[in-house]
Backbone bond lengths (Angstrom), bond angles and torsions (degrees), N, CA, C in turn:
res aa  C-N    CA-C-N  psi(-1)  N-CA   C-N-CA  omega(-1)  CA-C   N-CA-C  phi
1 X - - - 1.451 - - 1.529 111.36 -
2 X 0.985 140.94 -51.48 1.340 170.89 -177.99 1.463 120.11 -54.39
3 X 1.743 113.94 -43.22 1.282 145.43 167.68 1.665 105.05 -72.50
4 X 1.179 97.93 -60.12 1.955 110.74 179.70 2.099 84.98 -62.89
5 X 0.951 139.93 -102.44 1.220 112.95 -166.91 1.698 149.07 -13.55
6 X 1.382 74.98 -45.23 1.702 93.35 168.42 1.447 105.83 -73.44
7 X 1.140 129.09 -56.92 1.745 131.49 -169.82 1.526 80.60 -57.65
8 X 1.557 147.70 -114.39 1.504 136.79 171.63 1.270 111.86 6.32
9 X 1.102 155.44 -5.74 1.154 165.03 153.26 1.192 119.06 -82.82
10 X 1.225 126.00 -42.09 1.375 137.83 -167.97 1.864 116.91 -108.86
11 X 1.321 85.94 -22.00 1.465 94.87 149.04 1.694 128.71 -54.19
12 X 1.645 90.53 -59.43 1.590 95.01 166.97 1.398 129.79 -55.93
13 X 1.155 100.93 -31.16 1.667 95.32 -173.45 1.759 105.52 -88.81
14 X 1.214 150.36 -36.35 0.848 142.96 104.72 1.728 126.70 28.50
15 X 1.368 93.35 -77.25 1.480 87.80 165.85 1.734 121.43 -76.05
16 X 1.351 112.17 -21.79 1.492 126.45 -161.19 2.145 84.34 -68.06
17 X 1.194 117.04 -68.51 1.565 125.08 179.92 1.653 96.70 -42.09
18 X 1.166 119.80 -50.08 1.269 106.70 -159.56 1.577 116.44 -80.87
19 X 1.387 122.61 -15.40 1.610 136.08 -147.81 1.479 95.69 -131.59
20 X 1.110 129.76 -33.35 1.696 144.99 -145.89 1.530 103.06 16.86
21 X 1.371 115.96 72.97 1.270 135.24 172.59 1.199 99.26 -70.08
22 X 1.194 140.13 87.46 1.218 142.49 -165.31 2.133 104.98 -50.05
23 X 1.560 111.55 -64.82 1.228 120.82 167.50 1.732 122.27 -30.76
24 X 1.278 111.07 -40.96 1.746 129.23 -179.51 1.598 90.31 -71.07
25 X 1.368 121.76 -66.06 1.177 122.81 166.37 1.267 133.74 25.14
26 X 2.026 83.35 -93.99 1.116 92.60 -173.30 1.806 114.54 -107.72
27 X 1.496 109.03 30.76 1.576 121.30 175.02 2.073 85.39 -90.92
28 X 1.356 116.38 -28.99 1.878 106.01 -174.86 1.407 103.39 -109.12
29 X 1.149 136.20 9.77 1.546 118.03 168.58 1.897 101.64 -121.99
30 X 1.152 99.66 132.57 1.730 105.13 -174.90 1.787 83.39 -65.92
31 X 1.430 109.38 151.42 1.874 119.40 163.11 1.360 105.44 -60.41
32 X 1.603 126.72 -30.17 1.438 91.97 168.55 1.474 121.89 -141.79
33 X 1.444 99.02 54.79 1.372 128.75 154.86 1.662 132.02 -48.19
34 X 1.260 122.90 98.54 1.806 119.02 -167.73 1.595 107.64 -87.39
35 X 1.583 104.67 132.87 1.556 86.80 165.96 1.593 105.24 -111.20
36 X 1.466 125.27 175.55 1.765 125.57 -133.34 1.936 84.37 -166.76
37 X 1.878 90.04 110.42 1.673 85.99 165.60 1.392 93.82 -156.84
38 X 1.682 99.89 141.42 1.367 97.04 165.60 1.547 108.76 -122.90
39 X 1.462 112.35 143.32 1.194 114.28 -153.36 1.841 105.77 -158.89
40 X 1.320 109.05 116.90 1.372 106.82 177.92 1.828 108.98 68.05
41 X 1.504 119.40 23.40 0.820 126.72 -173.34 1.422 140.89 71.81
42 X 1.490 114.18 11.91 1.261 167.51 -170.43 1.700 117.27 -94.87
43 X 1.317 100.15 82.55 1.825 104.01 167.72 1.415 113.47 -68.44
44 X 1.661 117.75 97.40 1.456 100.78 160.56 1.328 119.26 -126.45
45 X 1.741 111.30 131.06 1.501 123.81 172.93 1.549 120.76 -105.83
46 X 1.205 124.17 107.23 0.869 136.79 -177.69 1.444 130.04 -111.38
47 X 1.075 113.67 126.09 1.833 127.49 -160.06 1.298 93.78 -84.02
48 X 1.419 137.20 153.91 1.190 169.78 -54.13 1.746 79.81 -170.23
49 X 1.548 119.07 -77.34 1.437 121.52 -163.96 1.646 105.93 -62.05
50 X 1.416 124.48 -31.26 1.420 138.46 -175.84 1.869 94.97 -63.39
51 X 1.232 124.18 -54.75 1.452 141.69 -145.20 2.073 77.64 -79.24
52 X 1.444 113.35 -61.84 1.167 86.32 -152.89 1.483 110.27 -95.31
53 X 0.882 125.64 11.56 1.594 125.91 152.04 1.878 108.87 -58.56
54 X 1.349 103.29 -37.79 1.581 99.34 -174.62 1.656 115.58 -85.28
55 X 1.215 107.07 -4.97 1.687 124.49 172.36 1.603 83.78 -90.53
56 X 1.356 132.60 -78.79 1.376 107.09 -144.42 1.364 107.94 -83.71
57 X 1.368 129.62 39.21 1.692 122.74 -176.85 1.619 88.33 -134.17
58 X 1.151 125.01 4.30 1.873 118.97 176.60 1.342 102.09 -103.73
59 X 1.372 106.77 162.41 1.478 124.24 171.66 1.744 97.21 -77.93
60 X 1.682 108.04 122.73 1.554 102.62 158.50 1.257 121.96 -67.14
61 X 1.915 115.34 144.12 1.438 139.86 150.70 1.476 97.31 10.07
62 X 1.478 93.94 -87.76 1.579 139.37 179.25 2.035 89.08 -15.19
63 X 1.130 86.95 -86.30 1.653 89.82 -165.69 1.085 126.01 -83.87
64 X 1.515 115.75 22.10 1.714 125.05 141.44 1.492 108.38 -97.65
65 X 1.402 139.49 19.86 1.141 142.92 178.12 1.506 109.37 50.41
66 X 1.489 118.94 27.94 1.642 121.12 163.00 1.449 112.40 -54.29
67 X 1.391 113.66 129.82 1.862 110.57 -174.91 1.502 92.78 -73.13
68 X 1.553 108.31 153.74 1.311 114.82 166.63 2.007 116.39 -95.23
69 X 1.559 103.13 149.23 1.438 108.61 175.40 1.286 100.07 -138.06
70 X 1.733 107.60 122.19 1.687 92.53 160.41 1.091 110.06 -148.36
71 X 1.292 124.17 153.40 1.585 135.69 176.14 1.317 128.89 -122.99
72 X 1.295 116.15 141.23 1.874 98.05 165.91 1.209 98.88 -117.70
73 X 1.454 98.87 147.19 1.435 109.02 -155.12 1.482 99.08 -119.81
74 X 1.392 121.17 -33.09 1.608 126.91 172.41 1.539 119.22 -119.91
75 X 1.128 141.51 170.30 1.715 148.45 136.06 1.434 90.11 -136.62
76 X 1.747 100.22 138.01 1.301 90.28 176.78 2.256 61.66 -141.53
77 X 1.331 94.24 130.08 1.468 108.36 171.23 1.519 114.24 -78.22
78 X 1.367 143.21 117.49 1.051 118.37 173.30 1.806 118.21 -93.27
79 X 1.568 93.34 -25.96 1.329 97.45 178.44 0.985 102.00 -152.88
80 X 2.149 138.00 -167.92 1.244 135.56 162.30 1.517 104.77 -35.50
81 X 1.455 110.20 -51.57 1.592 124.29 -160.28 1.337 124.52 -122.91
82 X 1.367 101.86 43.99 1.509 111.24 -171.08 1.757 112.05 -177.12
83 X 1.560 97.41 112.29 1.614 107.48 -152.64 1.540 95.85 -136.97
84 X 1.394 123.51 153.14 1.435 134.25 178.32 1.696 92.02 -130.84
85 X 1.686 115.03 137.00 0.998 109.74 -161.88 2.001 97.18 -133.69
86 X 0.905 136.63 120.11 1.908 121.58 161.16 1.485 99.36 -84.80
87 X 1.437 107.23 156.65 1.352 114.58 150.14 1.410 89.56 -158.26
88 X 1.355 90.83 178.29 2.175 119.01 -177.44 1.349 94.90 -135.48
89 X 1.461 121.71 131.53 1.149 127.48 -170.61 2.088 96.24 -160.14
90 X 1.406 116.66 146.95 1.063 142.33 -145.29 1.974 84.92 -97.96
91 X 1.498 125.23 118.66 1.258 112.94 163.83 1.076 100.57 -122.31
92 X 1.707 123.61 120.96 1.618 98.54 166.39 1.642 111.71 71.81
93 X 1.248 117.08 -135.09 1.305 121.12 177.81 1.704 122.45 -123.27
94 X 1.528 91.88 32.45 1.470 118.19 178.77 1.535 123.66 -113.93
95 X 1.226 107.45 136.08 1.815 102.54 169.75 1.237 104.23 -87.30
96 X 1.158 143.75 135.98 1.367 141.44 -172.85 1.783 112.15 -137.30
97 X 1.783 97.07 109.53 1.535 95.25 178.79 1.648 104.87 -86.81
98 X 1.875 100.85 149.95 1.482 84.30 176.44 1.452 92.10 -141.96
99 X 1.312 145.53 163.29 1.356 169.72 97.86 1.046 110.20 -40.06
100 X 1.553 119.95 114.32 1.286 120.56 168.56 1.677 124.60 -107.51
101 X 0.568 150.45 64.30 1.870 134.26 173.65 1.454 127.85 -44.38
102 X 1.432 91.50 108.69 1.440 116.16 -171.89 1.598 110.55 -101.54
103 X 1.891 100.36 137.68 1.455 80.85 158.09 1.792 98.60 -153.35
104 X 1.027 95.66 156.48 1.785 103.15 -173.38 1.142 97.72 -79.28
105 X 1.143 116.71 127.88 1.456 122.72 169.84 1.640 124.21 -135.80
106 X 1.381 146.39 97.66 1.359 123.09 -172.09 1.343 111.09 98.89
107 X 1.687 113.34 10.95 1.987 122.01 -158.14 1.315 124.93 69.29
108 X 1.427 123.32 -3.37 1.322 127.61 161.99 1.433 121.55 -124.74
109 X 1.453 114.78 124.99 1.430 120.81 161.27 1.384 117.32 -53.07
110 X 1.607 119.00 140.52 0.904 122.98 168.52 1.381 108.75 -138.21
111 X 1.613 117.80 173.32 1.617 114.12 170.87 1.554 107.20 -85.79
112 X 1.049 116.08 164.80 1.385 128.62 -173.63 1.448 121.15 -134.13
113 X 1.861 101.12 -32.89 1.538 101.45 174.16 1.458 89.08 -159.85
114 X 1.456 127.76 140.93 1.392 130.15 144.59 1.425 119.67 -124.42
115 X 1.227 89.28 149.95 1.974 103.08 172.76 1.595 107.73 -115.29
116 X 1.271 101.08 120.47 1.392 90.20 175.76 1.552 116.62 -147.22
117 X 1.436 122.63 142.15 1.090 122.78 -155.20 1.939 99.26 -125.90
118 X 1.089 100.16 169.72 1.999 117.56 -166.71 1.610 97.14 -103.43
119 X 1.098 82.78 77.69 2.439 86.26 173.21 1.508 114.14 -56.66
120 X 1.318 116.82 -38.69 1.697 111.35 179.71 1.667 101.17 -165.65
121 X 1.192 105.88 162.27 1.688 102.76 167.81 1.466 94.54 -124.40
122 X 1.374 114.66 140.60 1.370 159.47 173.19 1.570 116.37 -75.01
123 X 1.474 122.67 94.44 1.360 126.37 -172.15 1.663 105.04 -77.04
């Protein structure tokens, strides 16, 4: 039961990167959810309101005809309501690993924190 939620879960977000349904959005990112990457030697923390101003001011995946790829690569359950998740998923012309921290709260999972890092770019 729990697994089938989460996969329904991960569906959404999934589509949220790919569609920037702004509304889907913000039903999978908690309002003050941080995401955390270091990259090219580069600490960046970014707050929840920062993250989605830069989702809703880009052209979506979706409507540059970028193919989609996604995987889940972990569930690690921590509790009824509290889950750490990897996946690899296709952005643009990026492989993008992410860690998610989930926690059900209110009957819906949401993210709470991700780290996510750029595995390869895709010519």
């Amino acid at each position: 039961m729990l697994m089938n939620e989460i996969q329904a879960f991960l569906n959404d977000y999934f589509e949220v990167l790919q569609t920037q349904d702004m509304a889907l959005f913000d039903r999978v990112f908690h309002p003050s959810a941080v995401l955390y990457s270091a990259q090219d030697g580069a600490l960046v923390v970014r707050p929840m309101p920062a993250y989605r101003e830069i989702v809703q001011q880009r052209q979506s995946p979706q409507s540059k005809g970028s193919p989609r790829q996604e995987e889940v690569l972990m569930v690690d359950l921590l509790s009824p309501t509290m889950a750490v998740v990897k996946v690899r998923l296709r952005l643009f012309d990026n492989i993008m690993e992410d860690h998610l921290n989930l926690m059900k709260h209110d009957g819906r999972w949401m993210i709470y924190a991700k780290h996510y890092y750029r595995a390869a770019t895709v010519q």
